[in-house]
matplotlib code that plots the C-alpha trace (Angstrom):
import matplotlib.pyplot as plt

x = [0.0, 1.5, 1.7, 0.9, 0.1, 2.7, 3.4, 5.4, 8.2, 9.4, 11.5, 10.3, 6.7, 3.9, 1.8, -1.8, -4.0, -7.1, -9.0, -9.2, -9.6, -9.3, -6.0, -5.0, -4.5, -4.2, -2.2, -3.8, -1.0, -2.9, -0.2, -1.4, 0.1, -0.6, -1.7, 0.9, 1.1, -2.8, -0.7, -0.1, -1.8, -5.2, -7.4, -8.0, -10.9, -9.2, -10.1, -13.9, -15.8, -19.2, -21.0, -18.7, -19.5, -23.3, -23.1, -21.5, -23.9, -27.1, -25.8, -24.4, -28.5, -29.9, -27.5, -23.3, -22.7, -24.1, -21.7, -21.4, -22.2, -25.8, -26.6, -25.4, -26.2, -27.5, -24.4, -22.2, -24.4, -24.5, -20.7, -20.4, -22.7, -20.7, -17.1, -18.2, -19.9, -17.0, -14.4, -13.0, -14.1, -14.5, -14.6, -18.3, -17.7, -16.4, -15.0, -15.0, -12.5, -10.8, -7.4, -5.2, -2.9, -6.1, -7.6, -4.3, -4.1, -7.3, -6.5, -3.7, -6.2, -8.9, -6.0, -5.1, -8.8, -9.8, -7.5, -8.0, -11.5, -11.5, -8.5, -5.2, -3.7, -0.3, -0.3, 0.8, 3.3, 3.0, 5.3, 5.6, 8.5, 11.7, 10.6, 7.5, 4.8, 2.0, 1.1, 2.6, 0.4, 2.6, 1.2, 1.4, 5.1, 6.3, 4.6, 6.2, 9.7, 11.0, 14.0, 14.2, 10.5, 11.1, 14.5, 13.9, 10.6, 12.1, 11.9, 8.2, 7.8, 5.8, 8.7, 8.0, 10.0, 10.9, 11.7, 12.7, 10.4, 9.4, 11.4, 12.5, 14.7, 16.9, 16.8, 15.9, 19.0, 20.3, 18.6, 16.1, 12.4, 9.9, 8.0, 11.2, 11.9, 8.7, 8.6, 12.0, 11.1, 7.8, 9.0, 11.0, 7.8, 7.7, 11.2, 10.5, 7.4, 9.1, 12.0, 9.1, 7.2, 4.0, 2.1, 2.9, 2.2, -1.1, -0.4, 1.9, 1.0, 2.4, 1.0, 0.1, 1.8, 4.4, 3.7, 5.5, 8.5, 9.9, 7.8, 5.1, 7.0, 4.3, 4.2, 5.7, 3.8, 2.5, 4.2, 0.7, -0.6, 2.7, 2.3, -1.8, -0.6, 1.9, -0.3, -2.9, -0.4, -0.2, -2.8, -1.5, -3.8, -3.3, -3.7, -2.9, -2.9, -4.3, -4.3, -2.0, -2.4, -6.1, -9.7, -8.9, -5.5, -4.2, -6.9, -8.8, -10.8, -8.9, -5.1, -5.1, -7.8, -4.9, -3.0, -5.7, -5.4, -8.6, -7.1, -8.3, -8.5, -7.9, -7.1, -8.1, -8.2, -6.5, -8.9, -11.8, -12.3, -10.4, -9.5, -13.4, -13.3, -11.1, -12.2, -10.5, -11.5, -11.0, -12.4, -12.8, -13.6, -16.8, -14.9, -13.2, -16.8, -18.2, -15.7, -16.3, -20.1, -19.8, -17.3, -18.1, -19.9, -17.6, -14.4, -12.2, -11.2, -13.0, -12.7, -15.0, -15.5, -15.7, -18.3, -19.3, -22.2, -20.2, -17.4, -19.2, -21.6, -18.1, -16.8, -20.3, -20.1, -16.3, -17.4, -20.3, -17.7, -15.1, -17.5, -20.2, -18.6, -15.4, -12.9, -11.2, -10.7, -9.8, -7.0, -5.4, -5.4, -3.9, -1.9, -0.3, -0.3, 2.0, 3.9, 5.0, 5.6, 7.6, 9.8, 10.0, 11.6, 13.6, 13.9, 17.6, 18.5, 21.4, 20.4, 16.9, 17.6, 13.9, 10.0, 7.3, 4.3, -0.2, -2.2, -1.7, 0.5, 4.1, 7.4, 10.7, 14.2, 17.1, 20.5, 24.0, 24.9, 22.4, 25.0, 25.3, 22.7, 24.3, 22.4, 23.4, 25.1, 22.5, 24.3, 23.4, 19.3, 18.3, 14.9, 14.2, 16.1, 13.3, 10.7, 11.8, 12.1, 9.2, 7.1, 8.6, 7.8, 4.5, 4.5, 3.2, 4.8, 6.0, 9.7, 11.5, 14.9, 16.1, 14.3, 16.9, 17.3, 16.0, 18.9, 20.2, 18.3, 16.0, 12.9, 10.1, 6.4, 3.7, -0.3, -2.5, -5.8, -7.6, -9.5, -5.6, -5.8, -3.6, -1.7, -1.8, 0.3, 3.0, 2.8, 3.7, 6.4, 7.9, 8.3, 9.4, 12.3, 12.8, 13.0, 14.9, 17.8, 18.1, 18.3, 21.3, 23.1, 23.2]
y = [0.0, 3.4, 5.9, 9.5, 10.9, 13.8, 12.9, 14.8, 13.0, 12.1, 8.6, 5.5, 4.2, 4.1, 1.7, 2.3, 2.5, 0.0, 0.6, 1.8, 0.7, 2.8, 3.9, 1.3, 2.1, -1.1, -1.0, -3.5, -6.2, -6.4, -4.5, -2.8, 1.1, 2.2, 6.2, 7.7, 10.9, 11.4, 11.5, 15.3, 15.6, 15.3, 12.2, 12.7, 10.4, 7.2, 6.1, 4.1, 6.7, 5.4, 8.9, 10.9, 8.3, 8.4, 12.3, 11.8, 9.7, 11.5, 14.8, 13.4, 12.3, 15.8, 18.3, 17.9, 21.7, 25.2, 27.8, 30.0, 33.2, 32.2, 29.6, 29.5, 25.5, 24.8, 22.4, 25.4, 27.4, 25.1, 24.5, 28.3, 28.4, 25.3, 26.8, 30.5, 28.7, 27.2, 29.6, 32.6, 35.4, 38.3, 35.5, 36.0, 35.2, 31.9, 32.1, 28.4, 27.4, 23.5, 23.9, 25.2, 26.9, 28.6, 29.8, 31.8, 33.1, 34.5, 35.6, 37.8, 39.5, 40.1, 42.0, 44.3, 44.5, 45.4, 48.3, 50.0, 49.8, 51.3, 54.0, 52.9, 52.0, 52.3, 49.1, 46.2, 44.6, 41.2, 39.9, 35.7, 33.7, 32.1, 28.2, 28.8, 27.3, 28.6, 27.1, 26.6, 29.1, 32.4, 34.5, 31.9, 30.6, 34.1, 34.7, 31.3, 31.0, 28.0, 28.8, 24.9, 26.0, 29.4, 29.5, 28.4, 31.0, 33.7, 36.0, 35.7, 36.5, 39.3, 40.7, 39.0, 39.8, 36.9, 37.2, 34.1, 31.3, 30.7, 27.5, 26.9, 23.4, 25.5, 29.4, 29.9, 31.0, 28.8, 30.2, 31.7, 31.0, 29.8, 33.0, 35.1, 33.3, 34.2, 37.4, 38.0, 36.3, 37.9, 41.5, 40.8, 41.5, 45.1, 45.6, 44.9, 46.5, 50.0, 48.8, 48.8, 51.5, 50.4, 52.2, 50.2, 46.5, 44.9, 41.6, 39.3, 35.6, 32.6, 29.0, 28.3, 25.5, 24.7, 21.5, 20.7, 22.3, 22.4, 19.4, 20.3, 23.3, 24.6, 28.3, 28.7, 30.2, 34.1, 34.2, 34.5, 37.1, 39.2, 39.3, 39.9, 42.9, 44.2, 43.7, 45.8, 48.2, 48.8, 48.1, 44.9, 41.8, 38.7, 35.8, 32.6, 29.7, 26.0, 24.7, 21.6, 21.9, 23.5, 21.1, 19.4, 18.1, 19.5, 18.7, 22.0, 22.3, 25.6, 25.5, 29.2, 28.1, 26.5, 30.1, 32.3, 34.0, 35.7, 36.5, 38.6, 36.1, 31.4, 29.5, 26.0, 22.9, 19.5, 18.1, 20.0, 17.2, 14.2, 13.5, 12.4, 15.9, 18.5, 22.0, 24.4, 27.7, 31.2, 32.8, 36.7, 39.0, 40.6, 44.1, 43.3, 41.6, 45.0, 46.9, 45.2, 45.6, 49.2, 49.7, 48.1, 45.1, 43.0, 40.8, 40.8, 37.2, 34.0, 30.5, 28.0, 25.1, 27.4, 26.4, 22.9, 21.1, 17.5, 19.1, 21.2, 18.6, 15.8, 18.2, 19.0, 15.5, 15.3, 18.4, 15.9, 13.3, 15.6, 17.4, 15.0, 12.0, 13.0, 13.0, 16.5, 14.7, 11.5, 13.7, 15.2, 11.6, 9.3, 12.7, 11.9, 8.4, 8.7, 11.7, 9.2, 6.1, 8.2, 9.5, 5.4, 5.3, 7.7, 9.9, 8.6, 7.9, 8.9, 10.5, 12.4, 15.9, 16.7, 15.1, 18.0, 18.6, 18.8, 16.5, 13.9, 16.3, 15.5, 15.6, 13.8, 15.8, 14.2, 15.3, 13.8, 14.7, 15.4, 17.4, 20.5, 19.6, 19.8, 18.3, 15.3, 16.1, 17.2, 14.8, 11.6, 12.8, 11.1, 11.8, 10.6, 7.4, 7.4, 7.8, 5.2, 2.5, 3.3, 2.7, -0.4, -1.7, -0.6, 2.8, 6.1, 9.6, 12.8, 13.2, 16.4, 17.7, 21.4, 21.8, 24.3, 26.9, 25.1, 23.1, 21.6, 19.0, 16.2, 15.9, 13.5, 14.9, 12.7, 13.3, 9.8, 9.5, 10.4, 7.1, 5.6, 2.9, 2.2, -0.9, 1.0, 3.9, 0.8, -0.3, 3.3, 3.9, 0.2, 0.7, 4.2, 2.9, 0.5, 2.8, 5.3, 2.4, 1.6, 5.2, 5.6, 2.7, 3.0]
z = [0.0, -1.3, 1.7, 1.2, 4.8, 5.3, 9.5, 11.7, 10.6, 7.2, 9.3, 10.3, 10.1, 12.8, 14.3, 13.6, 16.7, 15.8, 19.2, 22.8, 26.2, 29.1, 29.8, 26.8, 23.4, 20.8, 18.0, 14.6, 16.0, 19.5, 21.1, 24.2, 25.2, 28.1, 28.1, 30.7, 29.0, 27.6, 24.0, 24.9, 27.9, 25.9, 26.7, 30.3, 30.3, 28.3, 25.4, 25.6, 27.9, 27.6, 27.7, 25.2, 23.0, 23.3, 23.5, 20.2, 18.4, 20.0, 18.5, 15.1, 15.0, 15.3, 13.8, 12.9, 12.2, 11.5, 10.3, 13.4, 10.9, 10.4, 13.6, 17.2, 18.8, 22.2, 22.9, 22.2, 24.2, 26.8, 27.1, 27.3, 30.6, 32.3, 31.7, 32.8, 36.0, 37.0, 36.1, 37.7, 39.0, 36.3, 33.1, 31.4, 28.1, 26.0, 22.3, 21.2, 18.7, 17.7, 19.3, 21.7, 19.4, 18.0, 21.2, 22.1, 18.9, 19.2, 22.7, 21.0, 18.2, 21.4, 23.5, 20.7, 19.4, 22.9, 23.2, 20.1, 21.1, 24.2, 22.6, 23.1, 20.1, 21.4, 23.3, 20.9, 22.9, 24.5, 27.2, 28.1, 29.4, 28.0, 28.0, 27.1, 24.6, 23.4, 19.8, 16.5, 14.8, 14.0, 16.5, 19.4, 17.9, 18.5, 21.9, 23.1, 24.9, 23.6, 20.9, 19.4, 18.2, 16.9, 15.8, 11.8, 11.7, 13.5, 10.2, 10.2, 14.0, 15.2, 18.1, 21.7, 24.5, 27.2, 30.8, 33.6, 34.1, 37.3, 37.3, 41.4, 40.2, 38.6, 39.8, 43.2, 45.5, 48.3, 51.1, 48.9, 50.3, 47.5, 48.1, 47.6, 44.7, 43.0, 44.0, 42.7, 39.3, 38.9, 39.6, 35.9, 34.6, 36.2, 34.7, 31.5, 31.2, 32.0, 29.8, 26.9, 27.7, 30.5, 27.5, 25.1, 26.3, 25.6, 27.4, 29.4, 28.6, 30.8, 31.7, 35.5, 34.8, 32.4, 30.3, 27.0, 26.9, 30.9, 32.3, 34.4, 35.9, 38.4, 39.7, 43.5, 45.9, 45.2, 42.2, 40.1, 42.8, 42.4, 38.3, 38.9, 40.8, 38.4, 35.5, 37.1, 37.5, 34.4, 32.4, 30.8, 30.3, 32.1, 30.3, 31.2, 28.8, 30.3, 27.1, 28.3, 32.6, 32.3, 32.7, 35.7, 35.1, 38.0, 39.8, 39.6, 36.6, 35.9, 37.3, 38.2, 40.8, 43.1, 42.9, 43.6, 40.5, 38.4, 34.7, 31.9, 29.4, 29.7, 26.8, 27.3, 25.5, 24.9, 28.0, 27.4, 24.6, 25.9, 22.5, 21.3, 19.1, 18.2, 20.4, 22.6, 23.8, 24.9, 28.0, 28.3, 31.2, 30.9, 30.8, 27.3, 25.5, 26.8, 25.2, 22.2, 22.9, 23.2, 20.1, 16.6, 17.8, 15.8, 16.4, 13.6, 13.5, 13.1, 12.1, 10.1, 12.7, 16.0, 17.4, 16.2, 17.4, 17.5, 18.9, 22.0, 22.3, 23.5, 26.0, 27.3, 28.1, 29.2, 31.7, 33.2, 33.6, 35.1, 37.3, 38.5, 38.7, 41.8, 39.0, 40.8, 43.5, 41.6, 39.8, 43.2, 44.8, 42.3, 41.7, 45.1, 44.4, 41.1, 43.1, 45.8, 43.3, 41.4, 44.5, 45.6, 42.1, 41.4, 44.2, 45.3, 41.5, 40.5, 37.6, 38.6, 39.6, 39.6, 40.4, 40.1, 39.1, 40.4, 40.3, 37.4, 35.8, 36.6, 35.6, 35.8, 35.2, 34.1, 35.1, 34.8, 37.9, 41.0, 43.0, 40.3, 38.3, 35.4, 32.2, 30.0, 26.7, 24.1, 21.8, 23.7, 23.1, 26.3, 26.0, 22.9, 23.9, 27.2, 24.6, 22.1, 25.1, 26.8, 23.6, 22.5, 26.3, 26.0, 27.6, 26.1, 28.0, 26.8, 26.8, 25.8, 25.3, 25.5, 28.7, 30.5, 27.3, 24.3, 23.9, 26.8, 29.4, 29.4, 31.3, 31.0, 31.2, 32.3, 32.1, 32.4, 32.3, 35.3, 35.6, 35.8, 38.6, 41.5, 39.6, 36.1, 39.0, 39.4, 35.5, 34.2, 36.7, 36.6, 32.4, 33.1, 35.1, 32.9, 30.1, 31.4, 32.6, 29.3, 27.5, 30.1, 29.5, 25.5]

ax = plt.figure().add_subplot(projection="3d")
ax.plot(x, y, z, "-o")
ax.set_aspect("equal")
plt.show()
């Protein structure tokens, strides 16, 4: 059979996933993968939830889709209600969209949108962290931190300007409290923004908790108050993007929750469909949909399948699992369950400088040596040695290189399934071991 998909990479073939059960995905050989990293942090509910499924065919039965110009859908309308009930305080308003990368681009057109609206057309600039991601559209590719990403489409870029992750493993001080730390890290942003102009930035942008690119990096203590603060200051937007730790992975259905925090604008996604469709979305505050309300009545932007009826109708039902079934809870107790199993593991190994991470979002950083944490060569691409391992034992997680700056570290990011059980806890991090034992010794 002739072969004309264009992957993600031009090497090597696939295995083609034939079915799914639970945390198990099934290959057309019979091979069973278990899910320990959600593919990317995406299918939160495994991969046979009874009511997604049902949700799915019940919908595909009355209506598939109704071009948002023309029709809005009561599943869309009805997500929109559930996400603003539970979100935070201030957030009124929900811009559906098909992807995480699409929902913080949109965020980006809103921010400058709203102040041209409301008559400051001066403020363009937009402010996020070095090891950051935040899509691989243009506009998100520029606003994220990570250079690996960015470095072959930096011509196209619009100009982003990065300041220090909050990233404790590697910067805080010795003797440095974790509040000190943060406040130290996020007062960066009050430097740069006077280093810009505070009239000319529109936004800062930053993930509560950083997934892909740093391994579930969370935010210390205060840190998300101290930028809140600042950004107030100023009149700079806050948005964070959950596309990747948002929808109950850390075990509040928006991560921000945990710190306290009440942004201008949340993107969301990956979770918020488990996988059964393709949707993410962006949140607004009231006080930018009135400004929009009160100015041309029209945002400039727009995309054919925002909105879907399929689409709004699977994570209406992914919503009913998360929140009425005890799944939050679910999340922070097996959370603690993988946290310790892990630290059983690895936490005298030789070669883990790091275990971090909420809920069932966690991380695992690899270091040649503990003592000065220095990272492995980038030559010996450890982490994609993990990866390679893991997969031919029968383990799916998310390895990455370049965690430090782009190029240099290894880190492992994991994000099961929050139906993962106590034994499928000791089969991830017994193949894990395994996998990692054998990336080290090639």
């Amino acid at each position: 059979m002739p072969n004309h998909i264009f992957g993600r990479s031009t090497k090597g073939t696939l295995p083609t996933a034939v079915s799914g059960e639970g945390c198990y995905l099934i290959d057309s050989t019979g091979k069973r993968y278990l899910d320990g990293s959600g593919g990317a942090a995406v299918s939160c509910l495994g991969h046979s939830n009874a009511a997604v499924r049902a949700a799915l065919h019940q919908q595909l039965d009355q209506v598939a889709f109704a071009h948002t110009g023309f029709f809005t859908s009561a599943p869309a309308e009805q997500l929109a209600d559930t996400l603003v009930a539970h979100a935070p305080d201030g957030i009124e308003r929900v811009y559906l969209v098909s992807g995480g990368s699409e929902a913080v681009e949109a965020s980006l057109k809103l921010a400058r949108q709203y102040f041209l609206e409301i008559g400051q057309p001066q403020r363009h600039r937009v402010i996020a962290r070095r090891q950051s991601y935040h899509g691989n559209t243009l506009g998100a590719l520029a606003t994220g931190g990570n250079e690996w990403r960015r470095a072959q489409f930096a011509p196209m870029l619009v100009e982003t300007t990065h300041i220090s992750p909050c990233y404790e493993y590697r910067d805080r001080a010795d003797g440095e409290s974790l509040e000190a730390y943060g406040q130290r890290v996020a007062d960066e942003l009050e430097t740069e923004i006077q280093r810009l102009g505070p009239d000319t930035v529109m936004a800062f942008v930053a993930e509560p908790v950083v997934g892909a690119t740093a391994g579930a990096v969370p935010a210390v203590p205060g840190y998300l108050k101290r930028i809140r603060q600042i950004c107030d200051r100023h009149g700079v937007l806050l948005i964070l993007d959950e596309v990747m730790c948002g929808m109950g992975r850390t075990g509040h259905l928006f991560a921000c929750s945990e710190d306290g925090v009440s942004p201008d604008m949340i993107t969301i996604a990956k979770g918020l469909g488990a996988g059964y469709q393709p949707i993410g979305a962006l949140l607004c505050s009231g006080k930018i949909y009135d400004a929009i309300a009160a100015g041309s009545g029209f945002f400039q932007h727009g995309h054919t399948y925002m909105g879907h009826a399929m689409a709004a109708a699977a994570a209406n039902a992914v919503l009913g699992e998360i929140l009425n079934t005890g799944l939050l809870a679910r999340v922070r107790e097996q959370g603690e369950k993988l946290d310790a199993a892990l630290r059983r593991t690895f936490g005298q190994h030789p070669h883990v400088g790091d275990i971090r991470g909420r809920g069932l979002f966690r991380g695992v950083e690899l270091v040649q040596d503990r003592d000065t944490k220095a990272p492995f060569d980038p030559s010996r691409k450890i982490h994609a040695k993990i990866k390679a391992e893991a997969f031919a034992a029968g383990l799916i997680c998310y390895p990455m290189g370049g965690t430090i700056d782009g190029q240099r570290g290894d880190h492992v990011l994991l994000a099961p399934p929050f139906i993962i059980t106590d034994d499928q806890i000791d089969e991830l991090v017994s193949k894990l071991s395994g996998a990692i034992e054998k990336a080290l010794a090639a």
